[in-house]
C-alpha positions as CSV (number, residue, x, y, z in Angstrom):
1,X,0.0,0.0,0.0
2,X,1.2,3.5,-0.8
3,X,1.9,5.5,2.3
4,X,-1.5,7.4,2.4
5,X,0.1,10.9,3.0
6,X,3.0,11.2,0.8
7,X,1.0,12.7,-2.1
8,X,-1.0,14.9,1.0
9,X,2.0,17.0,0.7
10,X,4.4,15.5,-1.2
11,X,3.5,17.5,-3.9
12,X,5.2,20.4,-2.4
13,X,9.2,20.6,-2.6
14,X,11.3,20.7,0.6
15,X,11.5,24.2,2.4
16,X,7.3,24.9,1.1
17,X,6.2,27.3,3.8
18,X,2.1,27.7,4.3
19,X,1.0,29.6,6.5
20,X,-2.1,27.4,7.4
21,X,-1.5,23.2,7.7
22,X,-3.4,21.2,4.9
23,X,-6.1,19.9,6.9
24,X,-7.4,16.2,6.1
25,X,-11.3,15.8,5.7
26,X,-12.0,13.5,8.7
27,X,-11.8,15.2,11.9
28,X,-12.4,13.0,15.2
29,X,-14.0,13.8,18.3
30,X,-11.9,15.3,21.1
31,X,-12.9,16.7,24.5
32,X,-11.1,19.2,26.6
33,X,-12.2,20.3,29.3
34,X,-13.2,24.1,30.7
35,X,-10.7,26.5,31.7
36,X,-10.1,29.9,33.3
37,X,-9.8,31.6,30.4
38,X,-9.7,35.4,28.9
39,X,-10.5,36.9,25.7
40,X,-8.0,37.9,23.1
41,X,-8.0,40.8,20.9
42,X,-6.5,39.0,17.8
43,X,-8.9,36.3,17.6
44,X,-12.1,36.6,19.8
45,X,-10.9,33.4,21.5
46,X,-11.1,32.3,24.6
47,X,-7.6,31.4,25.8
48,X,-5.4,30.8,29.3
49,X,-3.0,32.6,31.1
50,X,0.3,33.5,29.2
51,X,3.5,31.4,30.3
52,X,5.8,33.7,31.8
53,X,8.9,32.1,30.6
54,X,11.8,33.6,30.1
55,X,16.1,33.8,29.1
56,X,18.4,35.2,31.1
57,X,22.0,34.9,29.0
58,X,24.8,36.2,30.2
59,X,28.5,36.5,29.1
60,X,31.1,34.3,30.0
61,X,34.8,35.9,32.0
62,X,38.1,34.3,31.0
63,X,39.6,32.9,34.4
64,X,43.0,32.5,33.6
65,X,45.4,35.4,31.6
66,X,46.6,32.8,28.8
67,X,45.5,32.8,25.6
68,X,44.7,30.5,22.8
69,X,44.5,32.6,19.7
70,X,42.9,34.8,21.2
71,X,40.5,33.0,23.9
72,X,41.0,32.4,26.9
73,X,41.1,28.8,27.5
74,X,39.0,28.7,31.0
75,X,36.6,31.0,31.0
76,X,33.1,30.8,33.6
77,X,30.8,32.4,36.0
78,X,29.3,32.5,39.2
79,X,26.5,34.2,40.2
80,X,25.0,33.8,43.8
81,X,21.7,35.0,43.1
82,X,19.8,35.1,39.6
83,X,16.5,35.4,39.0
84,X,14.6,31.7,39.3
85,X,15.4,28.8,36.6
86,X,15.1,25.5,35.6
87,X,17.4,24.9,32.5
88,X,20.9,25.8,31.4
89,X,23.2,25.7,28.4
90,X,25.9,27.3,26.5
91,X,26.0,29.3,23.4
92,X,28.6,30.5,21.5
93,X,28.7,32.3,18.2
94,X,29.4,29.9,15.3
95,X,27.5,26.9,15.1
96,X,29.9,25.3,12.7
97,X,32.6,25.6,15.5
98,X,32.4,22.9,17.7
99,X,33.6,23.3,21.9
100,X,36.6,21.2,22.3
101,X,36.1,21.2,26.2
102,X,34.4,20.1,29.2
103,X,31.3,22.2,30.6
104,X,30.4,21.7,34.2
105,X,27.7,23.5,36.1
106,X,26.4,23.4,39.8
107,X,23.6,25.4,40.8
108,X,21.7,26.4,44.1
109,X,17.8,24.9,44.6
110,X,16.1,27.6,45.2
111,X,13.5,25.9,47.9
112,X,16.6,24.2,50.2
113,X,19.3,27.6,49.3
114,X,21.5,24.3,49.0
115,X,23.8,24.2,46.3
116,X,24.1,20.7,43.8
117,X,27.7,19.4,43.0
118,X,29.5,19.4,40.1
119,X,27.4,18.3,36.8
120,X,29.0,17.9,33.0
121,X,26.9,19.4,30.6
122,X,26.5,17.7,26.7
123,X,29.4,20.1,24.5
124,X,29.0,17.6,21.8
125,X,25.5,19.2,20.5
126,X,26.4,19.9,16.6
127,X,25.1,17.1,15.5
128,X,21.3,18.1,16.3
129,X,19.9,21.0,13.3
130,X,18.8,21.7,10.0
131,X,20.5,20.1,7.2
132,X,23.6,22.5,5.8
133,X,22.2,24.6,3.1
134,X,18.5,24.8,4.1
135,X,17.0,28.1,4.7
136,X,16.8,27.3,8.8
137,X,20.4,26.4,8.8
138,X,21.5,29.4,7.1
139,X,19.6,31.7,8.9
140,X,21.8,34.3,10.3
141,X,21.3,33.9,14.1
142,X,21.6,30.2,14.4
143,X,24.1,29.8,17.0
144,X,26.7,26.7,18.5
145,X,25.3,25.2,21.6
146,X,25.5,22.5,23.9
147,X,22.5,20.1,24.8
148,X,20.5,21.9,26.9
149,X,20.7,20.5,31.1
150,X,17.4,20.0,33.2
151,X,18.3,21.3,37.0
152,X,15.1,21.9,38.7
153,X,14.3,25.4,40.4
154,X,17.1,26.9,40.8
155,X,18.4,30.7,41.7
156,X,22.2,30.3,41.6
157,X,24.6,29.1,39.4
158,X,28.1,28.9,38.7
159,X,29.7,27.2,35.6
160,X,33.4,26.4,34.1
161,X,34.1,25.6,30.6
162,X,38.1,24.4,30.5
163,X,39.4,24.3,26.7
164,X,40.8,20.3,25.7
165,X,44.5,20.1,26.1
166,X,45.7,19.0,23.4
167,X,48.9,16.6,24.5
168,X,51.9,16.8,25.5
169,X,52.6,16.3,22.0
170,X,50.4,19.4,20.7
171,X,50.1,20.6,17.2
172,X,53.5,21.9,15.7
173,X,54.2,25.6,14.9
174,X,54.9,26.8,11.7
175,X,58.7,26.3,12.8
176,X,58.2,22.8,13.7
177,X,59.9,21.7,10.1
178,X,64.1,22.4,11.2
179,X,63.3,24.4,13.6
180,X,61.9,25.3,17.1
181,X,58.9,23.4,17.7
182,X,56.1,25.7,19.2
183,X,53.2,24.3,21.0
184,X,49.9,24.8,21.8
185,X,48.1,23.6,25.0
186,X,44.9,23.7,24.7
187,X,42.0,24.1,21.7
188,X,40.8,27.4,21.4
189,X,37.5,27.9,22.7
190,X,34.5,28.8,20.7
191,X,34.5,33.0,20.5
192,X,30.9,34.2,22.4
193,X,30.1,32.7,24.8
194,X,27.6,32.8,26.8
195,X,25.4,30.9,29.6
196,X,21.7,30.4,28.6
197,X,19.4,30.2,32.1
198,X,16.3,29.2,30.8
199,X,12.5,29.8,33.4
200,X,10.0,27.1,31.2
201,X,7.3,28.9,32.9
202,X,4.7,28.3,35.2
203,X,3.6,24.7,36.0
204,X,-0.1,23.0,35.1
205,X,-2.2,24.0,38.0
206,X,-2.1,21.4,40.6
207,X,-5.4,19.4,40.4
208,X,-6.2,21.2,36.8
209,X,-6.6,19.4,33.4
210,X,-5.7,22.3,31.5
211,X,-2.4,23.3,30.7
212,X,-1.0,26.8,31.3
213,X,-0.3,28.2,27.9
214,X,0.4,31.5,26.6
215,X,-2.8,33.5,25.3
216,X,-4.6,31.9,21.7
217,X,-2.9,34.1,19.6
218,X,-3.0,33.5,15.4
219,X,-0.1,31.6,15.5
220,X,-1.6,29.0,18.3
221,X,-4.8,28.8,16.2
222,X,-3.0,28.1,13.4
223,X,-0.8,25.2,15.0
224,X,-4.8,23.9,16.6
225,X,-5.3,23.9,13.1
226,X,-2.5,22.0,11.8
227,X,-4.1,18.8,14.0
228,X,-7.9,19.4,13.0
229,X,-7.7,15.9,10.9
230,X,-7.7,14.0,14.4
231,X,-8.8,16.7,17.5
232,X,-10.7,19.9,17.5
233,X,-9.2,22.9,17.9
234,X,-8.3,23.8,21.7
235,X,-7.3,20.1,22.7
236,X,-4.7,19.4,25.3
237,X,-4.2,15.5,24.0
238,X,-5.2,13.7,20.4
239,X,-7.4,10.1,22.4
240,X,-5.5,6.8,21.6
241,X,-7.5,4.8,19.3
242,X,-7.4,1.0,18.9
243,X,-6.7,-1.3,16.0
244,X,-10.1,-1.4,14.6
245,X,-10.7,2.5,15.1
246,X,-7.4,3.5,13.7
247,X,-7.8,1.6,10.7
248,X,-11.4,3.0,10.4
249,X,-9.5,6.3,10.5
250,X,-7.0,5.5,8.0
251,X,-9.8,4.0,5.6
252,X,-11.4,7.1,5.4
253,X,-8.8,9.2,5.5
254,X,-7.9,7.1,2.5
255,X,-11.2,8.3,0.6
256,X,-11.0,6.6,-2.5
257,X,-7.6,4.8,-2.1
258,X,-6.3,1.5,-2.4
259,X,-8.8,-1.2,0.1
260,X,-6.2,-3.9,1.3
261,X,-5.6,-4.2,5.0
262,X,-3.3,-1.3,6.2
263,X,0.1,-2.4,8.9
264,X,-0.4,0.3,10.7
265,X,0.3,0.8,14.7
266,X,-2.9,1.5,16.9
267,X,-2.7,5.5,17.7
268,X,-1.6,5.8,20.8
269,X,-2.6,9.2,23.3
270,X,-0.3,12.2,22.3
271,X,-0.5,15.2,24.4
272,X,-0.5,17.9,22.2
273,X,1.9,21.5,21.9
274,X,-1.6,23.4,23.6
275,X,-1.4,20.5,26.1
276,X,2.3,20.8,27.1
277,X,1.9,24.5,26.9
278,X,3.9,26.0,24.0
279,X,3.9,29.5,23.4
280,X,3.2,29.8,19.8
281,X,4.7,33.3,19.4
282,X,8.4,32.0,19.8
283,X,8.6,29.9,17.2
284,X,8.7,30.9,13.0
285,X,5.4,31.5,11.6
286,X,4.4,28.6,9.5
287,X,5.3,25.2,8.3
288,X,8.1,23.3,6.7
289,X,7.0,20.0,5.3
290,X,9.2,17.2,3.5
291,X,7.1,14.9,1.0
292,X,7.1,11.6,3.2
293,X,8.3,10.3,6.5
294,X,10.6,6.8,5.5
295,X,12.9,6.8,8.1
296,X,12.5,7.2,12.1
297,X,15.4,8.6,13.9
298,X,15.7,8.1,18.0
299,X,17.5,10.4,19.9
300,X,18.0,11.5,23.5
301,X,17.6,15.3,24.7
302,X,20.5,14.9,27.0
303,X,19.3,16.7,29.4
304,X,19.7,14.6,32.4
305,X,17.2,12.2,34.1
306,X,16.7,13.9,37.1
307,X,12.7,15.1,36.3
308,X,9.7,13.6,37.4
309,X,6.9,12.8,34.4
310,X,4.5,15.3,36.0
311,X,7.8,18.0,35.0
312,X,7.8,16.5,31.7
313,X,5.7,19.6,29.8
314,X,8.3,21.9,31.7
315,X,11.2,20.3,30.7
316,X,10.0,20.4,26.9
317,X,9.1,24.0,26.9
318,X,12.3,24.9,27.8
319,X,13.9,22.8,25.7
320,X,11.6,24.1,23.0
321,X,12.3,27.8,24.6
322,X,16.5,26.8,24.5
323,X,16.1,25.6,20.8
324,X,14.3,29.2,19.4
325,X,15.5,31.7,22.0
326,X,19.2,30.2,22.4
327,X,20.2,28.5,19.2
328,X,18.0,30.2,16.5
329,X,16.0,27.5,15.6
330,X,12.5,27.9,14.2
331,X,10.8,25.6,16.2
332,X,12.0,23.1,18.8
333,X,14.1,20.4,16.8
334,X,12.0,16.9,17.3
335,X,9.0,16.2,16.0
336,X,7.9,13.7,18.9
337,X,9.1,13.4,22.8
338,X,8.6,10.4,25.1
339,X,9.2,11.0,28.6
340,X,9.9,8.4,31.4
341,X,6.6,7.3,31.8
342,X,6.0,6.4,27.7
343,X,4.0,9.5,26.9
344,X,4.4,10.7,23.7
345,X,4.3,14.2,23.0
346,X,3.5,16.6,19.6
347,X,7.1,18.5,19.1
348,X,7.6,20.5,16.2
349,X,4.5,22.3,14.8
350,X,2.7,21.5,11.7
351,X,0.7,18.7,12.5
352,X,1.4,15.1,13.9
353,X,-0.3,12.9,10.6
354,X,2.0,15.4,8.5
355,X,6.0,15.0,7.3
356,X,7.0,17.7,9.0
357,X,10.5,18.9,8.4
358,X,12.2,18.3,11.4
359,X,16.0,19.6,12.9
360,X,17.0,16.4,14.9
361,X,19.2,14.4,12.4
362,X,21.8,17.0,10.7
363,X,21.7,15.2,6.6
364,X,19.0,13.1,7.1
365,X,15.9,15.5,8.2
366,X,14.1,14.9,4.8
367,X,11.9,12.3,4.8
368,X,12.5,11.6,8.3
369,X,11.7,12.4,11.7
370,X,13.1,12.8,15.0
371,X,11.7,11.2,18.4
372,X,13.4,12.1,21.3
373,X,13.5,10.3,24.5
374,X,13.7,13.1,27.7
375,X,17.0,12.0,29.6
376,X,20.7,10.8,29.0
377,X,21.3,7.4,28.4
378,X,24.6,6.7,28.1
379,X,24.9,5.1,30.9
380,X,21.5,5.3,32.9
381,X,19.4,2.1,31.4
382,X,16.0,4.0,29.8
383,X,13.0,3.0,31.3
384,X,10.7,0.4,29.7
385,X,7.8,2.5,29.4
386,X,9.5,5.2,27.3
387,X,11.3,2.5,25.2
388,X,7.2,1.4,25.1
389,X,6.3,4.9,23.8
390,X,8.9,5.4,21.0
391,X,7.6,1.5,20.0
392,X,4.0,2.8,20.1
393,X,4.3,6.1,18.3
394,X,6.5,4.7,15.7
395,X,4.1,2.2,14.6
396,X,1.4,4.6,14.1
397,X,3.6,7.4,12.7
398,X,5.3,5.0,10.0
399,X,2.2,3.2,9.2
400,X,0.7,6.3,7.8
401,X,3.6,6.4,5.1
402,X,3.3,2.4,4.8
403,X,7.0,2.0,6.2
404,X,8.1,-1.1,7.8
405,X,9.5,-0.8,10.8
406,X,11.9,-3.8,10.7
407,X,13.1,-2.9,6.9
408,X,15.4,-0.8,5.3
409,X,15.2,2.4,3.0
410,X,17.4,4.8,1.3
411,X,17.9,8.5,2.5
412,X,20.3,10.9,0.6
413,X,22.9,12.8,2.8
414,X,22.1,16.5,3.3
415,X,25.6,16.3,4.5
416,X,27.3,15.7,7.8
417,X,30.7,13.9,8.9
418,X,29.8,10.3,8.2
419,X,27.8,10.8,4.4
420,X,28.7,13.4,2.0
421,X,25.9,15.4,0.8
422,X,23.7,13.5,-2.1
423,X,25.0,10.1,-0.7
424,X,22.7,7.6,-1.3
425,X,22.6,5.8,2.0
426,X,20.9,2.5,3.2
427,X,19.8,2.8,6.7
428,X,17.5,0.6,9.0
429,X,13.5,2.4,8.8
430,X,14.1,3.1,12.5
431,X,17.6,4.1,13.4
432,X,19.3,6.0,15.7
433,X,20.7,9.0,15.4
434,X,24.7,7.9,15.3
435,X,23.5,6.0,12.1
436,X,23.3,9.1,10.4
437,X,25.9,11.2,12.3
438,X,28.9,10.4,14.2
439,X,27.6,11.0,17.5
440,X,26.9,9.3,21.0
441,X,23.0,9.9,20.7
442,X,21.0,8.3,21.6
443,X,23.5,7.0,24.2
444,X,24.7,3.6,24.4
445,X,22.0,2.1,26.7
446,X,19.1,3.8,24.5
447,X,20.8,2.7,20.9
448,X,20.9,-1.1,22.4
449,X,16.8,-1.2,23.1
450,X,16.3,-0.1,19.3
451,X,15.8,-3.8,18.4
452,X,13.1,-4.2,20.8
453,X,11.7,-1.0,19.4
454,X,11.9,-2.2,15.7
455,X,10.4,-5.5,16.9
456,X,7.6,-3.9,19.3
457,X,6.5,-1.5,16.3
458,X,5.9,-4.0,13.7
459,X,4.5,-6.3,16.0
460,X,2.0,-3.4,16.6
461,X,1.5,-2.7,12.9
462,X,0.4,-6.5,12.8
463,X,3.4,-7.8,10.7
């Protein structure tokens, strides 16, 4: 069977922007319940209170008076008292330099005034973003970064970033060949940088259903909008469907198409952007779609493990806040999250039975996308539900697009440091993302589940 939405908007070439999402005919039913809710001026709509996240960034200070062409190759800062966070990272100007260092961080909780010990942060972030030559990667404020880091409530901080030696045996001079050898000690550190403290926002209301979200402005209406082919406008989660009602879905989605039995995963429950409460104005206005998704790439945010699930939407508006705010991006990078419990969660806008073009897999984000698990597993062992969830959203994602999950397909390379760009390349239907990019993600423990996943998905698309 063809994949039922590759000629939805396959039509379109790669980088097609529209400023409303091609909407599907059938539109399910989908509750959400009432809210404390004000009136907006742009659209007559009843909407929540805004999020009142925010970015504090601030400059990092050399520490030491050497110099490595011109940076200094320890630079940090402390502050005692900042105004209250919950994320961190690092910035620096050129995102095609990468930060040959170590980043470590240790910040105060703001409830006990107690201060954390020593944690590394991810430098090795360049791997993640738009493909090289697209109009998101070229865009002029898209900056180097590491993985964002998840600390909890927090209203002090002090971080180090120490430049990697580079041996006792260091690069030679240009006198090195018969004569004087010159060294140098350390890699020079990225020029800017900066420290990203990132507030997510306010929580959901203890006891509520409704998510705190910023106010339904055009943009949030049009992202409701993007999803009206499986929940009405307004709703904080798409329901999970079984077998039978999914492939009722697909068949009429279908229309007129082709009438054998579909492989296709049940839909599982997918708490949409409204539900985690995105604030729609960060982001770029409209959508970037690629013709068809072949290829599922699994990735971990790297932002430590030390959440609970009810932090989950937190955690993903700042990273979706870190992404925009911090490293120019026009939307938060994946296109789905699983956190710890297995709940899968809408990522980048545009709608979740759409190819959305995605920033998670640098050369292989057309006809792809990106699901990210919330944590570092590199050495921590990921929880079964979340290995569960990508399983589950994976065989309903790919099933729409008729992809295999235990098969292989062929991407091209948008280029990257294992592929040259227009490689053709043969990778699994769900990889990971160090099949595509020379890279740790989606740490080791994570990348070694990826058979269960592959096995899981198609056992859920009843192949």
């Amino acid at each position: 069977m063809r994949g039922l939405f590759s000629s939805s908007v396959g039509a379109t070439s790669i980088g097609v922007t529209c400023a409303v999402a091609l909407a599907l005919p059938l539109a399910l039913p989908a509750t959400a319940a009432p809210a404390h809710a004000e009136r907006t001026a742009a659209t007559g709509r009843t909407a929540e209170a805004a999020v009142p996240g925010r970015t504090e960034s601030l400059p990092l200070a050399p520490r030491t008076r050497e110099r490595v062409l011109g940076q200094a190759p320890e630079q940090g800062l402390y502050r005692a008292s900042v105004d209250s966070f919950s994320m961190l990272g690092v910035i620096w100007d050129d995102p095609d330099t990468p930060l040959r260092g170590r980043v470590q961080v240790r910040t105060r909780d703001t409830a006990t005034g107690t201060w954390s010990g020593w944690q590394d942060v991810d430098t090795h972030n360049e791997d993640h973003g738009a493909d090289p030559g697209t109009a998101e990667r070229a865009a002029g404020h898209v900056r180097g970064a590491t993985a964002p880091l998840w600390v909890g409530d927090s209203d002090g901080v002090d971080v180090r970033v120490r430049a990697e030696a580079t041996g006792p045996d260091g690069p030679a001079g240009p006198e090195d060949a018969g004569g004087p050898r010159t060294r140098t000690a350390a890699f020079p550190l990225p020029a800017g940088l900066r420290l990203e403290l990132v507030d997510p926002g306010a929580a959901e209301p203890a006891g509520g259903t409704r998510a705190v979200t910023a106010p339904e402005t055009d943009a949030a209406v049009t992202a409701e909008a993007a999803n009206s082919d499986v929940a009405p406008a307004g709703a904080l989660e798409i329901p999970a469907l079984d077998r039978a009602a999914t492939e009722k879905e697909l068949a009429a989605l279908a229309g007129d198409g082709p009438r054998v039995k579909p492989h296709i995963g049940p839909r599982p429950k997918i708490v949409t952007r409204h539900g985690w409460g995105a604030d729609e104005k960060l982001r770029e206005r409209g959508f970037v779609y690629t013709k068809k998704v072949k290829a599922a790439f699994v990735h971990h945010t790297a932002t430590g493990n030390k959440y609970t699930c009810s932090q989950a939407p937190s955690v993903i508006r700042g990273i979706y806040r870190y992404h925009v705010k911090s490293m120019g991006w026009r939307d938060i990078g994946y296109n789905f999250l699983v956190d710890k419990c297995g709940t899968v969660y809408e990522g980048r806008a545009g709608g979740v039975t759409k190819a959305v073009l995605g920033a998670h897999t640098m050369g292989f984000n057309t006809n792809s996308m990106g699901i990210a698990v919330i944590g570092s597993f590199g050495s921590a062992k990921p929880p079964a539900a979340a290995v569960t969830g990508v399983g589950k959203i994976v065989a309903w994602k790919l099933g729409l697009f008729a992809a295999n999950p235990s098969g292989k397909t062929y991407l091209t390379s948008g280029g990257g440091n294992l592929y040259p760009k227009g490689k053709n390349v043969r990778l699994n239907v769900i990889s990971g993302h160090r099949d595509g990019y020379s890279t740790d993600c989606p740490g080791k423990r994570l990348y070694a589940k990826l058979g269960s996943v592959r096995s899981k998905a198609a056992k859920l698309q009843g192949r």
